[in-house]
VEXKEMI-473354 format. One record per residue (C-alpha): residue number from 1; residue in one letter; x, y, z. Coordinates in nm, 4 decimals, padded with zeros to 6 digits, m for minus. Example, Ala and Ser with C-alpha at 12.3 -4.5 7.8 and 13.67 -1.06 7.14 Angstrom:
2
<doke i="1" aa="A" X="01.2300" Y="m00.4500" Z="00.7800"/>
<doke i="2" aa="S" X="01.3670" Y="m00.1060" Z="00.7140"/>
***
This chain:
129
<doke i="1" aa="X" X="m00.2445" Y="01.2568" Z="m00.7049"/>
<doke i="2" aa="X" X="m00.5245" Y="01.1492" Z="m00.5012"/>
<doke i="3" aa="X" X="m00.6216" Y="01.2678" Z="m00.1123"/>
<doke i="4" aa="X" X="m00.8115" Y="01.0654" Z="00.0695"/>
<doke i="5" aa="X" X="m00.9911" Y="01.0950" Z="00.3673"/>
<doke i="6" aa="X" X="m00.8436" Y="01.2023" Z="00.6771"/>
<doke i="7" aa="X" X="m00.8027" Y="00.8587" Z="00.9090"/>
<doke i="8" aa="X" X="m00.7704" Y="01.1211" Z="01.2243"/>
<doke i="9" aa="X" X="m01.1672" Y="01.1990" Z="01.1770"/>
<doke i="10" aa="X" X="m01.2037" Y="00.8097" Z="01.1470"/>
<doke i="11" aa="X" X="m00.9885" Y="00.7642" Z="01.4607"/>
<doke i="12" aa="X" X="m01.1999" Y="01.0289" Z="01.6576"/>
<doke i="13" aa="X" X="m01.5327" Y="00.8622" Z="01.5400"/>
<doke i="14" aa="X" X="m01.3894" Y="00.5018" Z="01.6402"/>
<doke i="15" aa="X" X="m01.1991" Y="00.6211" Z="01.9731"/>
<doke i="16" aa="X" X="m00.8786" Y="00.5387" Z="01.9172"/>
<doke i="17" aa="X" X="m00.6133" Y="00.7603" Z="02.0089"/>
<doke i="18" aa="X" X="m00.3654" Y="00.8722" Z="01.7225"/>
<doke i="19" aa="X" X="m00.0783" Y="01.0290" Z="01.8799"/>
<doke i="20" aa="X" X="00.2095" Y="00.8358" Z="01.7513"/>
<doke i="21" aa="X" X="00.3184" Y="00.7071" Z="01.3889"/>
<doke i="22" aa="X" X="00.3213" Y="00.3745" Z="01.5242"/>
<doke i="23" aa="X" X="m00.0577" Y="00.3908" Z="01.5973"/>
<doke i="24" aa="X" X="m00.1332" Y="00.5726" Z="01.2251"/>
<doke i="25" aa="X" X="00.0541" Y="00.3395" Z="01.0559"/>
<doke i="26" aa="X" X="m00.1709" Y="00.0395" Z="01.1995"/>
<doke i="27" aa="X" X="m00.4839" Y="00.2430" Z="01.1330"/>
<doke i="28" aa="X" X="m00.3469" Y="00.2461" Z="00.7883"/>
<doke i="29" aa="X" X="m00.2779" Y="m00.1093" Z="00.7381"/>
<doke i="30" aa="X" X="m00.5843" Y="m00.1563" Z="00.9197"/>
<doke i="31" aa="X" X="m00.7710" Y="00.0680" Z="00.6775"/>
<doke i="32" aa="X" X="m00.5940" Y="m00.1045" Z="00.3087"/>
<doke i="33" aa="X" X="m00.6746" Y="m00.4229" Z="00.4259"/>
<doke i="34" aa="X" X="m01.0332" Y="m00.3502" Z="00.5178"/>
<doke i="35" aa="X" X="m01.0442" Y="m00.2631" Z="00.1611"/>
<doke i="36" aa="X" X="m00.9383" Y="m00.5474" Z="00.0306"/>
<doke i="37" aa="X" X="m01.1101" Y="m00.8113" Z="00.3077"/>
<doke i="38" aa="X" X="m01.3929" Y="m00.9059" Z="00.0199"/>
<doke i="39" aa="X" X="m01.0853" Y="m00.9413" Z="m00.2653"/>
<doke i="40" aa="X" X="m00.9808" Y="m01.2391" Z="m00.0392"/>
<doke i="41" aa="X" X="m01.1248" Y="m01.4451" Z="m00.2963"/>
<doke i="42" aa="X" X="m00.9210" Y="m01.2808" Z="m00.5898"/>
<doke i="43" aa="X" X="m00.5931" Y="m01.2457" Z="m00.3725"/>
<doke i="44" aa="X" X="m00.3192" Y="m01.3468" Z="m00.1419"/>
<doke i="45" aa="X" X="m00.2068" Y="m01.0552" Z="00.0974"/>
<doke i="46" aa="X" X="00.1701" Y="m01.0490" Z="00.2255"/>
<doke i="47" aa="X" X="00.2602" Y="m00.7970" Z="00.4426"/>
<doke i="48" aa="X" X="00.6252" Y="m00.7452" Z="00.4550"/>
<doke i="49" aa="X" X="00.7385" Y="m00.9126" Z="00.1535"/>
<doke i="50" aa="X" X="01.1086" Y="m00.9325" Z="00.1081"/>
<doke i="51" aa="X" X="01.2797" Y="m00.8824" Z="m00.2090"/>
<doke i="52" aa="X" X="01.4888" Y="m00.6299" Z="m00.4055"/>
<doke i="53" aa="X" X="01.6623" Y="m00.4432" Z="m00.1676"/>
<doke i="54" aa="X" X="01.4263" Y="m00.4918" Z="00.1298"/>
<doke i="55" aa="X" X="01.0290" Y="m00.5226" Z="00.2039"/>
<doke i="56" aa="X" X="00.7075" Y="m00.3754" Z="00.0427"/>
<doke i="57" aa="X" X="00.4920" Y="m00.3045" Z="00.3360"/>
<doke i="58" aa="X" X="00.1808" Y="m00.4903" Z="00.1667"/>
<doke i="59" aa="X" X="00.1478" Y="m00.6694" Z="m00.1601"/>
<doke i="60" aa="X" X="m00.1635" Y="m00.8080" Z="m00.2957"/>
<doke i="61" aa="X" X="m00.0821" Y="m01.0809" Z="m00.5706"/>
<doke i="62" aa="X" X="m00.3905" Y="m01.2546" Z="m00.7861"/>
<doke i="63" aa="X" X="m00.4619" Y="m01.6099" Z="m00.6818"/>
<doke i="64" aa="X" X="m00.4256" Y="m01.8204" Z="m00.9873"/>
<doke i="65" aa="X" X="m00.7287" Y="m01.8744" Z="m01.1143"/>
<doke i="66" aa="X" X="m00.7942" Y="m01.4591" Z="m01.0815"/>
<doke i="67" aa="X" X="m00.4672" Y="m01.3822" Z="m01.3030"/>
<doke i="68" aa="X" X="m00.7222" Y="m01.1508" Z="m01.4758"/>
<doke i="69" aa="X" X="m00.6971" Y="m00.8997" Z="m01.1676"/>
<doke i="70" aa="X" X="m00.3563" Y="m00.6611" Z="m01.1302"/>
<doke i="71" aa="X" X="m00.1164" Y="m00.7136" Z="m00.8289"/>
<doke i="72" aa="X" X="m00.0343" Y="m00.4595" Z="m00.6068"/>
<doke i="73" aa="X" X="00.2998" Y="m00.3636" Z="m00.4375"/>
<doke i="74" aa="X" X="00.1959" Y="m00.0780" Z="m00.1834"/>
<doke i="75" aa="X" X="00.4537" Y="00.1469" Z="00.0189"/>
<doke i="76" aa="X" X="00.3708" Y="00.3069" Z="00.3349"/>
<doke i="77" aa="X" X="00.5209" Y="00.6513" Z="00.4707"/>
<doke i="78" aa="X" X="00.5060" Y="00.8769" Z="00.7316"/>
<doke i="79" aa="X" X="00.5506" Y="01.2299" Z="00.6972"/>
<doke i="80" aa="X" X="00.7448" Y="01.1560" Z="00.3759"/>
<doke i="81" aa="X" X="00.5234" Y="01.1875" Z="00.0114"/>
<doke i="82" aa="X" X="00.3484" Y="00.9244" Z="m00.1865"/>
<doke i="83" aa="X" X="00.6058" Y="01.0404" Z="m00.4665"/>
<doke i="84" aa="X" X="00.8843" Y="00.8942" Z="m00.2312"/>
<doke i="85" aa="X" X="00.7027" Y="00.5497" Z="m00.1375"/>
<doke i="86" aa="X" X="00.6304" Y="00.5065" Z="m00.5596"/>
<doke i="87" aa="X" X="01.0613" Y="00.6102" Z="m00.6089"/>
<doke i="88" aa="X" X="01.1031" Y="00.3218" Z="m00.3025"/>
<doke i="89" aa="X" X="00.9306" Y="00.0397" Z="m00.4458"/>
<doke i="90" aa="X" X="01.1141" Y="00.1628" Z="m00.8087"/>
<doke i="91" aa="X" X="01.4234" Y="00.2105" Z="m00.6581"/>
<doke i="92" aa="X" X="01.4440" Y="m00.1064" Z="m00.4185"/>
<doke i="93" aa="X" X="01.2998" Y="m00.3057" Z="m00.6836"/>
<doke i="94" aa="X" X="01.0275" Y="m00.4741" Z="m00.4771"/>
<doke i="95" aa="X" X="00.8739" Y="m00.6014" Z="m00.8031"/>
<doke i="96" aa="X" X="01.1405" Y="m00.8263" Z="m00.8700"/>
<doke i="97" aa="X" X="00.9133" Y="m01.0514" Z="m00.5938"/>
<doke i="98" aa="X" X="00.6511" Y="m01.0840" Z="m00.8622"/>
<doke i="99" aa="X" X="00.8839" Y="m01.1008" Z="m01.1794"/>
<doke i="100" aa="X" X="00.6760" Y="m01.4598" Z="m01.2900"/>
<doke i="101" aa="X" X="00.3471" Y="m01.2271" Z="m01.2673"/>
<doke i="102" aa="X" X="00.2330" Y="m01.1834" Z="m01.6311"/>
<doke i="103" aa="X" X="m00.0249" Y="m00.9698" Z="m01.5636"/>
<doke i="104" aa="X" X="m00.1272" Y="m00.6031" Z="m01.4722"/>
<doke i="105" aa="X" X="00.0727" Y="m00.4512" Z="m01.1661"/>
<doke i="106" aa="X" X="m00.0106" Y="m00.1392" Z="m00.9966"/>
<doke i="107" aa="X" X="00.2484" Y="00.0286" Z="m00.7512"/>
<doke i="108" aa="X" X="00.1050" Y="00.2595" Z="m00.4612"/>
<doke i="109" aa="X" X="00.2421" Y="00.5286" Z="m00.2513"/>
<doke i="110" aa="X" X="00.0654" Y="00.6458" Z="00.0408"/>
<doke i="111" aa="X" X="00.1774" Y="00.8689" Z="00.2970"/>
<doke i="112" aa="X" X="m00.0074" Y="01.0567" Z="00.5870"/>
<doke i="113" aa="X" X="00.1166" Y="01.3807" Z="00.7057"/>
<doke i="114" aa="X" X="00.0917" Y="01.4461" Z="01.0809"/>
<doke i="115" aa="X" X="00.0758" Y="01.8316" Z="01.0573"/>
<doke i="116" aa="X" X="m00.2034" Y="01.8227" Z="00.8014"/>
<doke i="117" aa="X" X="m00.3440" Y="01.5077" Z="00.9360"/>
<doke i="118" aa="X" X="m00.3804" Y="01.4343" Z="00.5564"/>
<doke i="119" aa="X" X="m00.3250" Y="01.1391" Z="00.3249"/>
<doke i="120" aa="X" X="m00.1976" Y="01.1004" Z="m00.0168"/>
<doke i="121" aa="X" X="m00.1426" Y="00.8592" Z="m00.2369"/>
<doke i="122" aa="X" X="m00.0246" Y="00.7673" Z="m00.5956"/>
<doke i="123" aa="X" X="m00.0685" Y="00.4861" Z="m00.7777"/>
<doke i="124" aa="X" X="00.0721" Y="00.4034" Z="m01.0763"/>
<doke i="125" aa="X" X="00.0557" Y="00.0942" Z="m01.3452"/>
<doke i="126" aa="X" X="00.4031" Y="m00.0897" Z="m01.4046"/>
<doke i="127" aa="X" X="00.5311" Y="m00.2473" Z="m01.7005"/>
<doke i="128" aa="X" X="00.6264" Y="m00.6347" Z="m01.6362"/>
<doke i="129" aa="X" X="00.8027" Y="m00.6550" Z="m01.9814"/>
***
């Protein structure tokens, strides 16, 4: 399991008030897809992507000429555990959205934990076949 760095210290450096899960989530989203602005090129980002038995907060799927690079299916939560956002995506079968996807996938739980102020996250390679 991975911890990574506390977005409260990033919201007190940037000014913005985190006070509310609504705000943390954003900063969150904010933060993953900041990550991934320069992988533009390589992929197409859908937030909210319905399938299974509801929506994967973000999902990252390889443009076709970068079939090379894995998708991603990532699950959000909030005073939960990564361990529960990887069972969601399992359980709710959000993969089923990329079931033509031939290619590496990579399923990620992150979850931030208001008393701790602390993020964690799990991420964990999936088997198409």
């Amino acid at each position: 399991q991975l911890k990574y760095s506390n977005y409260a210290a990033f919201s007190h450096v940037h000014g913005v008030a985190v006070n509310n899960s609504g705000i943390m989530m954003k900063i969150i989203k904010f933060t993953i897809n900041l990550a991934f602005y320069f992988a533009r090129e390589y992929y197409t980002v859908i937030r909210e992507l319905p399938r299974g038995k509801g929506f994967a907060d973000i999902c990252f799927i390889p443009r076709k000429i970068h079939m090379d690079k894995p998708a991603v299916v990532i699950e959000l939560k909030w005073n939960k555990s990564a361990e529960g956002a990887i069972h969601q995506i399992k359980d709710k079968q959000y993969v089923e959205a990329l079931k033509d996807y031939h290619g590496n996938l990579l399923l990620a739980g992150i979850d931030y934990d208001k008393k701790t102020k602390q993020h964690s996250c799990i991420i964990e390679k999936w088997d198409m076949s």
